[in-house]
Residue frames relative to the residue before (quaternion, step in Angstrom):
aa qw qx qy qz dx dy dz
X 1.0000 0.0000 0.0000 0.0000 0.00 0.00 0.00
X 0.4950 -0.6773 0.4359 0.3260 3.69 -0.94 0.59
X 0.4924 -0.6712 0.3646 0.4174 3.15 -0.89 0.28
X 0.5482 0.5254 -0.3126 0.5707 3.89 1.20 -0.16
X 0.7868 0.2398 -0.4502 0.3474 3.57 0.73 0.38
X 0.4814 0.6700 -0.3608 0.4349 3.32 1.80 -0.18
X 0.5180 0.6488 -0.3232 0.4542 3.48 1.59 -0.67
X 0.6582 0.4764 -0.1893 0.5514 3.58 1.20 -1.24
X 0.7469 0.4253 -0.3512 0.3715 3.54 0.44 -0.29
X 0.4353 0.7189 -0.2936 0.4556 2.95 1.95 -0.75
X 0.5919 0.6956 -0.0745 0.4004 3.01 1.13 -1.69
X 0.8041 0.4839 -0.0336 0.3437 3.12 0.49 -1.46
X 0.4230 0.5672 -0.2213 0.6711 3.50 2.23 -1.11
X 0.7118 0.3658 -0.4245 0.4235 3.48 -0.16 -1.37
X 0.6111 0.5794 -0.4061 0.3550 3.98 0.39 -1.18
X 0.7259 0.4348 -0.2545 0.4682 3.96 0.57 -1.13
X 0.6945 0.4898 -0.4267 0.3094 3.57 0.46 -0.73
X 0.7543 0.3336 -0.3800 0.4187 3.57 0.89 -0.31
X 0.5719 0.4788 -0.5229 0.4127 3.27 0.88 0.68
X 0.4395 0.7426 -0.3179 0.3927 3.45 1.23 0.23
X 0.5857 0.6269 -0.1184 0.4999 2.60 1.70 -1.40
X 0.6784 0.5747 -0.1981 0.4126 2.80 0.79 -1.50
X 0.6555 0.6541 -0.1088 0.3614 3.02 0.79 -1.18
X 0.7628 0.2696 -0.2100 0.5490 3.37 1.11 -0.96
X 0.7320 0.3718 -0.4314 0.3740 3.58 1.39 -0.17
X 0.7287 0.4736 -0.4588 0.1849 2.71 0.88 0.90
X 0.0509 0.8356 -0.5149 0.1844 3.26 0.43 1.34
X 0.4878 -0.6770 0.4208 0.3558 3.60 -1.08 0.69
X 0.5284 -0.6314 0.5313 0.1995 3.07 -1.66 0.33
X 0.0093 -0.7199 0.6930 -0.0360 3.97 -0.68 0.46
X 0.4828 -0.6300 0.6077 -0.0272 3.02 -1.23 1.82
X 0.0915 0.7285 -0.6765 -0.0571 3.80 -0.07 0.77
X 0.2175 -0.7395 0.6370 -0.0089 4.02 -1.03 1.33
X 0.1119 0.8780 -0.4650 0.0199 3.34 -0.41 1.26
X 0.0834 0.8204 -0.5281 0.2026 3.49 1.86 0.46
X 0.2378 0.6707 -0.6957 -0.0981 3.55 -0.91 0.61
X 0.3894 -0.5540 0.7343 0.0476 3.63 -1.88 1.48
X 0.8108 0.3705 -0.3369 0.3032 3.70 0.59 -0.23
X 0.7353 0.0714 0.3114 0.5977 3.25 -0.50 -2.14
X 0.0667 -0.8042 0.5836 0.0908 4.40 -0.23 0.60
X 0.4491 -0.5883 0.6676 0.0812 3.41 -1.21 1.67
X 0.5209 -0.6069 0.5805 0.1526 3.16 -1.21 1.83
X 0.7961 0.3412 -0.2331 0.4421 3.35 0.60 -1.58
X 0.0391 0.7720 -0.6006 0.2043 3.91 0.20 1.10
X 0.8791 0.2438 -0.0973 0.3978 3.29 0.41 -1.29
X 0.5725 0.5760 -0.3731 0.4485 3.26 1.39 0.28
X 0.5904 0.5205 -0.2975 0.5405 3.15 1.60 -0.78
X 0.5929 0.5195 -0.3301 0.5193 3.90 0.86 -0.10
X 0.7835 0.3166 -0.3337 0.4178 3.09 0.52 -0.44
X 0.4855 0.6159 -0.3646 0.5020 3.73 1.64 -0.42
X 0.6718 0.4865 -0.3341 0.4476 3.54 0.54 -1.33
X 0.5372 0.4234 -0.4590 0.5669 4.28 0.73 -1.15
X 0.7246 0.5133 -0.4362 0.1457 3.73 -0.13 -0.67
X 0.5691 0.6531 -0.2184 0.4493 2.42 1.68 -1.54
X 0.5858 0.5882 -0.3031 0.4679 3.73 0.86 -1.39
X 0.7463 0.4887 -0.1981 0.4061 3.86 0.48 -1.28
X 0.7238 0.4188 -0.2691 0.4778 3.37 1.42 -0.64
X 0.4899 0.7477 -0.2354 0.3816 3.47 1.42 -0.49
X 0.1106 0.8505 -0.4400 -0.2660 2.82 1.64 -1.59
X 0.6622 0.5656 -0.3570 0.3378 3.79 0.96 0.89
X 0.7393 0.0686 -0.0596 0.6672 3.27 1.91 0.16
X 0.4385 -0.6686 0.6005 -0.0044 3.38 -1.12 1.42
X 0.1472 -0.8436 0.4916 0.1581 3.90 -0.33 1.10
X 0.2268 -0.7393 0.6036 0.1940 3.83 -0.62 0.38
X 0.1253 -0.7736 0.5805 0.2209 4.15 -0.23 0.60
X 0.2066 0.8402 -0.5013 -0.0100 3.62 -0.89 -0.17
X 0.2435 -0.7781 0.5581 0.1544 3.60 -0.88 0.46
X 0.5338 0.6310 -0.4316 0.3614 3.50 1.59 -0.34
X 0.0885 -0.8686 0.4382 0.2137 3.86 -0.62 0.35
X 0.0062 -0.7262 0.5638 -0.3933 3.29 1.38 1.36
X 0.6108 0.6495 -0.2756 0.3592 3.57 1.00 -1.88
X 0.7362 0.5112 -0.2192 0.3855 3.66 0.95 -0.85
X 0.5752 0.6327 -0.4564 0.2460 3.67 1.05 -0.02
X 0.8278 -0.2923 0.1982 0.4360 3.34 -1.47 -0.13
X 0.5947 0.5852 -0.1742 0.5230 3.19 1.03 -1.62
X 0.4877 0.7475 -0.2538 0.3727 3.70 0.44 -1.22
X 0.8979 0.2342 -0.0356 0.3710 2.71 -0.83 -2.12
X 0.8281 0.4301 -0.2919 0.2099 3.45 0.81 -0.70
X 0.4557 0.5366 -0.4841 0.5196 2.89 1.22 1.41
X 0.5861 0.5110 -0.3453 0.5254 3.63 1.07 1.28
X 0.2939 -0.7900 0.5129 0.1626 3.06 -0.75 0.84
X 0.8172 -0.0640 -0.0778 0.5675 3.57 1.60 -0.04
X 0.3568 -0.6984 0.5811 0.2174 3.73 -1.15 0.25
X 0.6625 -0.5441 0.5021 -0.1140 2.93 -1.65 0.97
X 0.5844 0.7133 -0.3869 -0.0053 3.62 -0.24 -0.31
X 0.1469 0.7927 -0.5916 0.0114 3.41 -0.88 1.38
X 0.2707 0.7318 -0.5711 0.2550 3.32 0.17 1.52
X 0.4484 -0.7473 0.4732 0.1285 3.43 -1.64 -0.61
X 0.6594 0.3723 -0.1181 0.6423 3.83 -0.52 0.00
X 0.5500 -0.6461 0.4619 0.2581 3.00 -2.02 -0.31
X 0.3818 -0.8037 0.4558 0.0242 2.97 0.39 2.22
X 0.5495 -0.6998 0.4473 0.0907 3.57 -1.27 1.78
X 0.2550 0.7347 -0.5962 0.1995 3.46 0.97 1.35
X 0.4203 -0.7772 0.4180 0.2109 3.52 -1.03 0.24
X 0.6354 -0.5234 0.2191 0.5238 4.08 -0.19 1.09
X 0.5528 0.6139 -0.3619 0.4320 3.64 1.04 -0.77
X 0.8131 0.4033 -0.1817 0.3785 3.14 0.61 -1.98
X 0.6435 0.4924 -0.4080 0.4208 3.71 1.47 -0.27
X 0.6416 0.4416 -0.4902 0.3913 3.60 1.06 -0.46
X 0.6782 0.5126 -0.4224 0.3144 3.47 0.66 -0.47
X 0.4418 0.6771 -0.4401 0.3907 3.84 1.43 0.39
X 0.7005 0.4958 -0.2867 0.4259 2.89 0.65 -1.60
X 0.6766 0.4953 -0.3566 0.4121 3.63 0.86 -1.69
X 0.3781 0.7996 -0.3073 0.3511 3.63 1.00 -0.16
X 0.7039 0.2408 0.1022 0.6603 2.84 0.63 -2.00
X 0.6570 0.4056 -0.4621 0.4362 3.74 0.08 -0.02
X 0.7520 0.4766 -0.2702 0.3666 3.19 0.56 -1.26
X 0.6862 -0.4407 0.1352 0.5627 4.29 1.57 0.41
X 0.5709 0.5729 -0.4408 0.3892 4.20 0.74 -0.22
X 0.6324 -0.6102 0.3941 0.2692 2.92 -1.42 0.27
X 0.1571 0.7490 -0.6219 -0.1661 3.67 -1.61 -0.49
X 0.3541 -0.7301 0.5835 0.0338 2.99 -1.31 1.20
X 0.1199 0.7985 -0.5743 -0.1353 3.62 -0.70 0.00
X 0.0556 -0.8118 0.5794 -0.0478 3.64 -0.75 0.31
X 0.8001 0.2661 -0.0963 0.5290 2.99 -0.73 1.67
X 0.7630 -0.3240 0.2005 0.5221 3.24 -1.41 -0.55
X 0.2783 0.7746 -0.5563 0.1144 3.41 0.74 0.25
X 0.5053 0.5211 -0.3519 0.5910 3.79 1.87 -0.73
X 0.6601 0.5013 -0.4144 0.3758 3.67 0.49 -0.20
X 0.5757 0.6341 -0.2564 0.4480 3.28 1.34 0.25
X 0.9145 -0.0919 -0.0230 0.3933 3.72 -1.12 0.95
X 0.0172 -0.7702 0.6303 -0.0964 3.25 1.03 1.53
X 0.6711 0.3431 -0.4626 0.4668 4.24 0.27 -0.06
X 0.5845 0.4678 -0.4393 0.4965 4.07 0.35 -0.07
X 0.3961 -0.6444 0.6408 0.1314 3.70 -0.67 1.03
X 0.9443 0.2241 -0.1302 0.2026 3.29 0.51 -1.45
X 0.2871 0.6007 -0.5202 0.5349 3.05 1.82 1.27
X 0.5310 0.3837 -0.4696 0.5918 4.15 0.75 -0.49
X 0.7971 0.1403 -0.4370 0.3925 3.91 -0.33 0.15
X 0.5092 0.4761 -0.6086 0.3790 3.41 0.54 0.61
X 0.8067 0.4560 -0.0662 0.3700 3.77 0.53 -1.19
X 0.2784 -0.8983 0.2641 0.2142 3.17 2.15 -0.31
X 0.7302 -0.0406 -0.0087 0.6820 3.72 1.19 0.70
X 0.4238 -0.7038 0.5694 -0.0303 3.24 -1.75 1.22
X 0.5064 -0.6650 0.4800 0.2663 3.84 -0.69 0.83
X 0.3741 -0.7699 0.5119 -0.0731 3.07 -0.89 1.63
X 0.7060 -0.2651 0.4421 0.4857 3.70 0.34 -0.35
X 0.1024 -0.6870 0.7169 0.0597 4.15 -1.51 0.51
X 0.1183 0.7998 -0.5857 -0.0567 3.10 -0.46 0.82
X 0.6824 0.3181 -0.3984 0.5238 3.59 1.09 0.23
X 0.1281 0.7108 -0.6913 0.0206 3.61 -1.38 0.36
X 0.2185 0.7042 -0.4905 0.4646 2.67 0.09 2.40
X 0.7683 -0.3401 0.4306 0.3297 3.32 -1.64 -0.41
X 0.3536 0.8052 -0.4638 0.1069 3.94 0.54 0.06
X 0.6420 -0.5246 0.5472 0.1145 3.09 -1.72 0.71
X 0.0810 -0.7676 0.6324 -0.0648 3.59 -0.12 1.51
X 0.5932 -0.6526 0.4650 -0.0774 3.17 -1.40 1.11
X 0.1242 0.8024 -0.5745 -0.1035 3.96 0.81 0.01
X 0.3065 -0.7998 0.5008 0.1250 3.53 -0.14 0.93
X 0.8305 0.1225 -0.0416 0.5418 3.70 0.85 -0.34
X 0.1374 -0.8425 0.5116 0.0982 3.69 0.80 1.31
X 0.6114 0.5915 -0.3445 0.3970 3.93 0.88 0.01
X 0.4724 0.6735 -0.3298 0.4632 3.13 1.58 -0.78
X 0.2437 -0.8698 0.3435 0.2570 3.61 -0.72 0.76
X 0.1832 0.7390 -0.5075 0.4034 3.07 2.29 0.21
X 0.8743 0.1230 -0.0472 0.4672 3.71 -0.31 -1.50
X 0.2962 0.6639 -0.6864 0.0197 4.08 0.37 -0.41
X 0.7803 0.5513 -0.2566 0.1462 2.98 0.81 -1.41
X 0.5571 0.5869 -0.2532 0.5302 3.63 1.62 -0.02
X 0.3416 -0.8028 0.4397 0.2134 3.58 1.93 0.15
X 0.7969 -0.4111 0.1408 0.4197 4.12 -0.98 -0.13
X 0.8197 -0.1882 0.1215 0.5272 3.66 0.94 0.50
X 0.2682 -0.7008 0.6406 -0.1633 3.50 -1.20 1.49
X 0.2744 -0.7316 0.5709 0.2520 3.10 -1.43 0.92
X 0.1357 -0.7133 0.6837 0.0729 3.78 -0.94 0.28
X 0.0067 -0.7639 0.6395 0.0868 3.83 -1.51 0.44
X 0.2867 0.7187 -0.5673 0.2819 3.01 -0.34 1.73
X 0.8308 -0.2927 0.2977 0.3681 3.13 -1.62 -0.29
X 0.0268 0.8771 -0.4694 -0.0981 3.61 0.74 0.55
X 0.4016 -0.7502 0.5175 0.0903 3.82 -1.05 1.30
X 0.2277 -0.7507 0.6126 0.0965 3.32 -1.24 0.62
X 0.1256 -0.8397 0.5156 0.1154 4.14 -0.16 0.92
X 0.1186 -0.6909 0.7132 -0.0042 3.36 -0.81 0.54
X 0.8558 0.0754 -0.2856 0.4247 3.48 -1.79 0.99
X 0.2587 0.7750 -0.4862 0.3100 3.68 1.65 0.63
X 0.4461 -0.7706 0.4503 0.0670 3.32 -0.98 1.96
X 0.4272 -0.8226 0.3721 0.0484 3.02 0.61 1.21
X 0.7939 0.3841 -0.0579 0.4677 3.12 0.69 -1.74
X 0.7250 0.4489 -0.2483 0.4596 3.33 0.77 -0.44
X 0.6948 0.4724 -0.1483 0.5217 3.77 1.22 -0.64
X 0.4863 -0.6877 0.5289 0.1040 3.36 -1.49 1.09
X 0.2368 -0.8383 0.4791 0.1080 3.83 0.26 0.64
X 0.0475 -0.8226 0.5466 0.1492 3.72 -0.01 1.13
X 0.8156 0.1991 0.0150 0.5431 3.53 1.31 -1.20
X 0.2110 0.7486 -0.6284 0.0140 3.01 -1.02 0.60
X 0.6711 -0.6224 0.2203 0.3372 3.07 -1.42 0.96
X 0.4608 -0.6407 0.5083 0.3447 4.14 -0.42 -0.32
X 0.2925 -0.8468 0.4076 0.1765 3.64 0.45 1.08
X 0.5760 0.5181 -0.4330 0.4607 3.77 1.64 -0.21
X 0.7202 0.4852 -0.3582 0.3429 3.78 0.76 -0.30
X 0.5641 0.5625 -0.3457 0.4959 3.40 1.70 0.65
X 0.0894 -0.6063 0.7209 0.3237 3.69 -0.71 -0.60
X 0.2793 -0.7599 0.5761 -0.1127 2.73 -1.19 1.84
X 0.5048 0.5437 -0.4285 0.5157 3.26 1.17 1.00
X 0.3013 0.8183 -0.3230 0.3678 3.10 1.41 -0.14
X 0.4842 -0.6642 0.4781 0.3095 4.07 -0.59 1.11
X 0.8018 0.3662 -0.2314 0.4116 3.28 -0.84 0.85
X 0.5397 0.6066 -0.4310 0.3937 3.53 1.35 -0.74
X 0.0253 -0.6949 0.7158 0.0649 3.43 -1.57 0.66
X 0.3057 -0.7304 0.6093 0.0427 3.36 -0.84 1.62
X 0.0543 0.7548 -0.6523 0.0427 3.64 -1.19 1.07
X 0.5276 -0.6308 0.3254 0.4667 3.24 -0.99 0.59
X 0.3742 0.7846 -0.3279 0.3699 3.97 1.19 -0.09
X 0.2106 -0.7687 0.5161 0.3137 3.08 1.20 -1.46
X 0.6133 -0.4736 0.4259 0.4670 3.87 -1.04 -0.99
X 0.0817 -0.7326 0.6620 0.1356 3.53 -0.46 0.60
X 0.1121 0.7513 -0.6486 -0.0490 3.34 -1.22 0.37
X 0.7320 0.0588 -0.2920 0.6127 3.37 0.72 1.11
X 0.2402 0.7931 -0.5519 0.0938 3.17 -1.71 1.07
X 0.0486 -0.7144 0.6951 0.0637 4.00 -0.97 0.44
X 0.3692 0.7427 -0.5575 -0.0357 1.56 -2.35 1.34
X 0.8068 -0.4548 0.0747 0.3698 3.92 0.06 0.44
X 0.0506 0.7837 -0.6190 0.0019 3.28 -0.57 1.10
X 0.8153 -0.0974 0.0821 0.5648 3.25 -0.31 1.03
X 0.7602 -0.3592 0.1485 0.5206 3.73 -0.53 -0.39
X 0.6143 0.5069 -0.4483 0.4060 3.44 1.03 0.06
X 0.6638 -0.4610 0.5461 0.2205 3.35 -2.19 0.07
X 0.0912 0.8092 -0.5789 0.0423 3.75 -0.84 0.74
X 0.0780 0.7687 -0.6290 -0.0859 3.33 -0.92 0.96
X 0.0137 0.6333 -0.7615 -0.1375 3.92 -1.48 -0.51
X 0.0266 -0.6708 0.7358 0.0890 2.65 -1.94 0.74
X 0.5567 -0.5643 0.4484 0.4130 3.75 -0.89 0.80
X 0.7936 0.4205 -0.1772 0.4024 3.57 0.15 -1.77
X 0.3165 0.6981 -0.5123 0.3873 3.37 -1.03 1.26
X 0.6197 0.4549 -0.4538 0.4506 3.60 1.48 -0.24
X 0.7688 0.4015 -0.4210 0.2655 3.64 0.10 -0.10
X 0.5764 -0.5981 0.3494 0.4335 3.89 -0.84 0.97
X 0.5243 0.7126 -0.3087 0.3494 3.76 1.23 -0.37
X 0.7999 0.3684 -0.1255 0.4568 3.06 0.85 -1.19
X 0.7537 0.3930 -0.3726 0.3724 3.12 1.56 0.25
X 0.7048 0.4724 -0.4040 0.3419 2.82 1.39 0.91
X 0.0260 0.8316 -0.3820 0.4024 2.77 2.10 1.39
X 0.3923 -0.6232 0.6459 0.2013 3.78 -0.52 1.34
X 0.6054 0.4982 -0.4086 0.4672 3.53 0.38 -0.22
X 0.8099 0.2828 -0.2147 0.4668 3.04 -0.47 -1.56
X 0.6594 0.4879 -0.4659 0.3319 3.80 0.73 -0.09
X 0.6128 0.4611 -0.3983 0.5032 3.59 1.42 -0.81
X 0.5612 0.5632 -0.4444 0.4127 3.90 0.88 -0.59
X 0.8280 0.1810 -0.4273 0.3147 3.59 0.45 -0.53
X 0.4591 0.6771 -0.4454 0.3638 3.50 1.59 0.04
X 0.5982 0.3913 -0.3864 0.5828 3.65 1.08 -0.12
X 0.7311 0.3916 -0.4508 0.3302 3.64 0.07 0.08
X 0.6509 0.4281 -0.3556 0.5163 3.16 1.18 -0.25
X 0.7245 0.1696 -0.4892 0.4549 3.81 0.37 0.26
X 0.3417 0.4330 -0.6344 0.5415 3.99 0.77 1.30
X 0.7754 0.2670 -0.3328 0.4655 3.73 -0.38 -0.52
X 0.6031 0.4731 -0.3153 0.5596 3.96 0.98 0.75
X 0.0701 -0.7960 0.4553 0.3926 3.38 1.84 -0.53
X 0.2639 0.6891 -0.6099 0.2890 3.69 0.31 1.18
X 0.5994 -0.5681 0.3099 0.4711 3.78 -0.66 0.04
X 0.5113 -0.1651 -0.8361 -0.1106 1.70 -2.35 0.58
């Protein structure tokens, strides 16, 4: 090789590596909020450390966890490409910090909830139309038969027409029906629906869904309280695909 083209190739290496760079720093950011005002999930800190993994293996987003809700101002947020929420109760955000969620999510970012995230700001109306329905009561916490309502969807194809899972199974009530995409729901024959506590709607049980708040991307999924299911290859690729859908990254 000459010595004037080895110089150019030389050249040419040095030129890519800082777009490499570039490349990996730029991945998005996802706010994970774990403030809980209510009922606190043992498995908090395992799920933080799964989700960073998840983020690190993705090599398209990088997870911050927090419980501080400073994290939620104006300034803040707009250095996220989505939010997180696994908390509870009525969580000490301030009128500022709630308008600057929503404008969040209206204005084209994501949000994710998981879990008790329905267990969250039953007085704020306008968190029930961000999240589209409110936790109702568990009366099973078992083995159950999940439903993939829409094997085509690429959120779940991969989990094909239905999967067992044993957790903490959720019941939703004032769940916006109309507005939301239903990925999962539970199979009502692998319960006993006579069972204290059960409330039958014509809806059924969702336990996973997206959808739109203004220009942004919303998902929730009920199932998430047991340390099992979050270290389900599933449930880990299920929530890595919702979070780079609520980022409009693939799938």
């Amino acid at each position: 090789m000459r010595r004037r083209d080895f110089i150019a190739l030389l050249g040419g290496a040095a030129a890519i590596r800082p777009l490499s760079a570039h490349a990996q720093a730029a991945r998005e950011r996802v706010l994970y909020f774990t403030h809980s005002a209510g009922y606190r999930h043992d498995v908090k800190p395992l799920s933080e450390a799964i989700l960073t993994q998840l983020g690190r293996d993705s090599g398209a987003f990088e997870v911050t966890a927090t419980e501080d809700t400073s994290e939620l101002s104006p300034a803040n947020l707009g250095r996220y490409a989505a939010v997180m929420f696994y908390t509870s109760g009525e969580l000490p955000m301030s009128e500022a910090q709630k308008a600057a969620l929503l404008n969040f999510v209206r204005s084209g970012r994501g949000f994710l909830g998981v879990h008790s995230a329905t267990d969250t700001f039953y007085a704020w109306p306008d968190y029930l139309d961000l999240v589209g329905g409110y936790f109702n009561g568990h009366p099973w916490h078992q083995t159950v038969t999940i439903e993939v309502v829409d094997p085509r969807d690429p959120l779940v194809a991969f989990l094909g027409k239905s999967l067992q899972v044993e957790d903490e199974i959720y019941q939703i009530s004032d769940f916006d029906y109309r507005r939301s995409r239903v990925l999962l729901r539970l199979d009502p024959g692998s319960v006993d629906l006579g069972k204290a506590g059960v409330h039958q709607r014509f809806y059924g049980w969702p336990l996973a869904w997206t959808r739109f708040y203004g220009e942004g991307r919303v998902f929730y999924t009920a199932l998430g309280h047991e340390p099992s299911v979050w270290r389900d290859a599933r449930f880990q690729r299920f929530l890595t695909n919702a979070i780079l859908w609520s980022m409009r990254r693939s799938p």
